[in-house]
C-alpha positions in Angstrom: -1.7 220.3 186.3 -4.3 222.4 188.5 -7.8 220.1 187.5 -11.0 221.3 188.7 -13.7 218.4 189.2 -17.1 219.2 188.8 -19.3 216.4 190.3 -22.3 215.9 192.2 -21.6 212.4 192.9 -19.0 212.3 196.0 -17.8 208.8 195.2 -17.3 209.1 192.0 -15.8 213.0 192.5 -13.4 211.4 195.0 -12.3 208.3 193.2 -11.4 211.0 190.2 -9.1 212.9 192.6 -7.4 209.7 193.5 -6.8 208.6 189.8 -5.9 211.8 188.4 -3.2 212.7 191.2 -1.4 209.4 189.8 -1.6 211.2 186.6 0.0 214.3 187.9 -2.9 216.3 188.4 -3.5 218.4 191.6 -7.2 218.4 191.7 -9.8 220.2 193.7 -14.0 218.6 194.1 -16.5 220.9 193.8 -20.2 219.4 194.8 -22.0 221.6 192.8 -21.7 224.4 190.3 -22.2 227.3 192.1 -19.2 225.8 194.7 -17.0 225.8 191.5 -17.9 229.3 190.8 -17.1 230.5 194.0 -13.7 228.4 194.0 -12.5 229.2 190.8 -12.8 232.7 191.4 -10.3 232.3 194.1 -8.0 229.8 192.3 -6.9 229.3 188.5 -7.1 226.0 186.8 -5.4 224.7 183.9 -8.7 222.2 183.5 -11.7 220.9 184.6 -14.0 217.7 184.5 -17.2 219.3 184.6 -20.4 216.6 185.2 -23.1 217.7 182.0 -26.0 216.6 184.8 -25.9 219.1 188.1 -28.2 219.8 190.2 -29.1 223.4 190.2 -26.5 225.4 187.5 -26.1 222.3 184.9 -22.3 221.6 183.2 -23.1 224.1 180.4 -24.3 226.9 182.2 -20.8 226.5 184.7 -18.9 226.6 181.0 -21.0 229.7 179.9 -20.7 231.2 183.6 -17.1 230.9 183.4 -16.5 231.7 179.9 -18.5 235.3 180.8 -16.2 235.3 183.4 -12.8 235.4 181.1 -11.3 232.2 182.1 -9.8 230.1 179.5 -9.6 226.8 181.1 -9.9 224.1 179.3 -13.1 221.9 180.1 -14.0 218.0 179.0 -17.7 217.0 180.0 -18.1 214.0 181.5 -21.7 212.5 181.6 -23.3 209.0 182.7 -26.1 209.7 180.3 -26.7 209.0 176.3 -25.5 212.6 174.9 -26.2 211.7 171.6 -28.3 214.8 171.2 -25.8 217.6 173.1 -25.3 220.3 170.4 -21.9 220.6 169.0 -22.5 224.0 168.3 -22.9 225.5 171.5 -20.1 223.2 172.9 -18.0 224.8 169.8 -19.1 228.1 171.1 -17.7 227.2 174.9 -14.3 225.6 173.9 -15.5 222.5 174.9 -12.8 219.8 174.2 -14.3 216.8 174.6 -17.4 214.7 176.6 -16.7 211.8 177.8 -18.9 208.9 179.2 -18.3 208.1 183.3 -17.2 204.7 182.2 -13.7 206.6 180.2 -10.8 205.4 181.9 -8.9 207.2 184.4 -6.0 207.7 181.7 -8.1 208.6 179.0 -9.9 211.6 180.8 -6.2 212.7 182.0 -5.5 212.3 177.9 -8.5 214.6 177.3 -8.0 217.1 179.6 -4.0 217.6 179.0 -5.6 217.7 174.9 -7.9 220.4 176.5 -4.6 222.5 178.0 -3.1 222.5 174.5 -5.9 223.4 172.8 -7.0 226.7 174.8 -3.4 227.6 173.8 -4.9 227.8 170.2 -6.5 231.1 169.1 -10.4 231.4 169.1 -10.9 231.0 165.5 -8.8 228.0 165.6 -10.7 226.8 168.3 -14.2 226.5 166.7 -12.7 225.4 163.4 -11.5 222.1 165.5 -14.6 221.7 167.1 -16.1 221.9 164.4 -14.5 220.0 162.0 -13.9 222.7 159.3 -10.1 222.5 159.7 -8.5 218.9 161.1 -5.4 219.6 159.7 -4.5 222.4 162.1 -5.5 219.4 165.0 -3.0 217.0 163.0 -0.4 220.1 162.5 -0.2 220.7 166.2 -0.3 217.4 167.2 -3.0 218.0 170.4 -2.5 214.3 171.2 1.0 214.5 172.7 1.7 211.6 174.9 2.4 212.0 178.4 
């Protein structure tokens, strides 16, 4: 699986490489937004772990960027702050799968991001009804938890 990480935090972007290539994952660090933008135009990822808090473009503006853009990759936040008040409607709106907190396990963000993979396989309107929680059945139905 081709993971991009977006993180401003070089220790903690480089000790998610490590982790997820023992999940599998063949992942590139971008410092910074706009060095994700410029990579991800050259290279297409399945996922990325994209940091809510960047300096400059923030997480949801690279997800809106790249959304504009056409790709269809499928994107879990990861923040180190309280998120309690992030809208779920504008994640809805950007396929967002999932945010995590920084403390999330290695295997649980590789859970969440292979989750993310299968659900951008979904159709749009699916999509938002998931994230929305106007139609949990269709999660349950195509069983987006697969083990790995």
């Amino acid at each position: 699986m081709n993971t991009l990480i977006v993180e401003d935090t070089p220790q903690y972007g480089s000790a998610m490489e490590r982790a997820l290539h023992q999940f599998g994952h063949q992942s590139r660090l971008a410092l910074s937004a706009e060095a994700a933008l410029e990579i991800i135009q050259q290279e297409k990822f399945d996922c990325a772990l994209v940091d809510y808090l960047l300096p400059g473009i923030d997480g949801l503006d690279f997800v809106r960027e790249i959304r504009r853009l056409g790709h269809e990759t499928g994107i879990v936040m990861i923040t180190g702050e309280n998120r309690t008040s992030v809208d779920k409607q504008i994640e809805a709106n950007l396929d967002v799968w999932a945010t995590l907190y920084k403390t999330a396990t290695p295997k649980t963000i590789d859970e969440k991001l292979r989750e993310s993979c299968e659900f951008m396989k979904l159709s749009g309107g699916q999509r938002k009804r998931i994230l929305l929680g106007l139609d949990r059945e269709i999660a349950e139905a195509r069983k987006l938890t697969k083990k790995h």
